[in-house]
N, C-alpha and C positions, 0 to 999 in steps of 0.2 A: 637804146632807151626804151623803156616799157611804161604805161601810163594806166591803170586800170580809172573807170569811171563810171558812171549810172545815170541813164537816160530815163526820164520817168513818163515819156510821153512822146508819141507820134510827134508832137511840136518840136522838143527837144535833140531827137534823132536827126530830125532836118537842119534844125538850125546847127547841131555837129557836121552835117552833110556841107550846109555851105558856108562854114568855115574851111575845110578842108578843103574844096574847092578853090579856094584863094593859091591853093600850091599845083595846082596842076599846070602840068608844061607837057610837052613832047616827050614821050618816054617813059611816064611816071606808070609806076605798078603800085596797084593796090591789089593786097589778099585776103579775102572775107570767108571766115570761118564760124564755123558755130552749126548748132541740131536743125535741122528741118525745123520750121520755121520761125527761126528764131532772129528773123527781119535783115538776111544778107540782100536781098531782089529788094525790096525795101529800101535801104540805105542806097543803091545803085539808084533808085526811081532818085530819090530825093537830090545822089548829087547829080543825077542826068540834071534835072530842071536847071539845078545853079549854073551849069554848065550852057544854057539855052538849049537846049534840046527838049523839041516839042513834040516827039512822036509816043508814043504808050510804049515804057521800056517794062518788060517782062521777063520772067525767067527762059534762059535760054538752054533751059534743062537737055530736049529732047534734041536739038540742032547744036548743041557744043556753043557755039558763037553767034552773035548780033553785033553789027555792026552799027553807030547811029552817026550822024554828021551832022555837024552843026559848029564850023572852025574849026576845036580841037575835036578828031574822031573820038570815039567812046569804044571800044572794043569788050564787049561784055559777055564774060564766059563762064560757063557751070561745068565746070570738070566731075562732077558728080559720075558720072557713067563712068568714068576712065578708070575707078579705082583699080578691078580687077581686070582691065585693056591692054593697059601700059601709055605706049607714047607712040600711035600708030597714026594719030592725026597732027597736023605740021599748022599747030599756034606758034612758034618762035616769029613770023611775022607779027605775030597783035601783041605779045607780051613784049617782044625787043622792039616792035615798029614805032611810028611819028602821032602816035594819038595817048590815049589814059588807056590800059590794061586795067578791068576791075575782073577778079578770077575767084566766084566760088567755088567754095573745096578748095581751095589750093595746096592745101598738103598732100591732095592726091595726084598733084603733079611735080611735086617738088622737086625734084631732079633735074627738071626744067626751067625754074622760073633762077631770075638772078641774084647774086648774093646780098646785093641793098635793093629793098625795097619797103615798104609799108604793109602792115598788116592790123587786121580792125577781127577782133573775136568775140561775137556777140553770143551773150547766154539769156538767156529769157529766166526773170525775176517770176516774173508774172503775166497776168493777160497785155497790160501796156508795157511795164518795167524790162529797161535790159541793163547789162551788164555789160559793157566792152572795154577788152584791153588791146590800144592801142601799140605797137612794136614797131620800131622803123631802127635800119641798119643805115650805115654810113651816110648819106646825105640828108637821108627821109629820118633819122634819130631829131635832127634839129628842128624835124615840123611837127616831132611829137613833144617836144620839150614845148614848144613855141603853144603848141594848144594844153599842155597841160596848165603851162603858167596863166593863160585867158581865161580856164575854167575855173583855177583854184580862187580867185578871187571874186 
């Protein structure tokens, strides 16, 4: 299930953030794509909060991984470097492990990540405006239906 949609405002981005939030369990992957800065470290700050997570969440460009805790872990990672790496660093703990995987870049790790999961692709309209189309595969297809139908009304 694919959902395109348009955030017209910092306000807006978050309040997508925690909604989505409402579906997180143990396990769950999300994969945020989209240009240089076209608000994926963004979207992670916003659903770290809903999540209760009180520490300053930033991009984990140079260090691959951050870790936040707060009940459900946060496992938040910028695959950004890896593109021309490969798969020499061993994330299948935080992507398969017991917290939320949020994974920028994900397409440049895609060999690794699993075959249902969630995906949020953000384009930048403008200086506030984005563009994101949401994609989720077998279980996560139902949480994209379930927000498209919240939003279209």
């Amino acid at each position: 299930m694919k959902w395109l949609t348009k955030v017209h405002d910092l306000s807006e981005m978050d309040q997508l953030a925690k909604s989505l939030s409402g579906y997180l369990k143990p396990g769950f992957v999300l994969g945020l794509g989209g240009d240089l800065g076209s608000g994926k470290t963004t979207f992670t700050q916003f659903l770290a909060k809903h999540m209760g997570i009180r520490e300053t969440v930033n991009s984990p460009t140079f260090t691959l991984l951050k870790i936040y805790r707060n009940g459900l872990p946060l496992y938040h990672m910028d695959v950004y470097r890896l593109e021309s790496i490969g798969y020499d660093y061993e994330l299948d703990d935080f992507i398969y492990g017991n917290g939320v995987a949020v994974i920028e870049w994900y397409p440049y790790i895609g060999q690794m990540l699993p075959q249902e999961m969630l995906t949020l692709n953000i384009r930048a309209i403008d200086e506030k405006a984005r563009e994101i189309t949401m994609e989720g595969s077998g279980a996560y297809a139902r949480i994209v239906e379930d927000l498209a139908d919240r939003y279209s009304h």
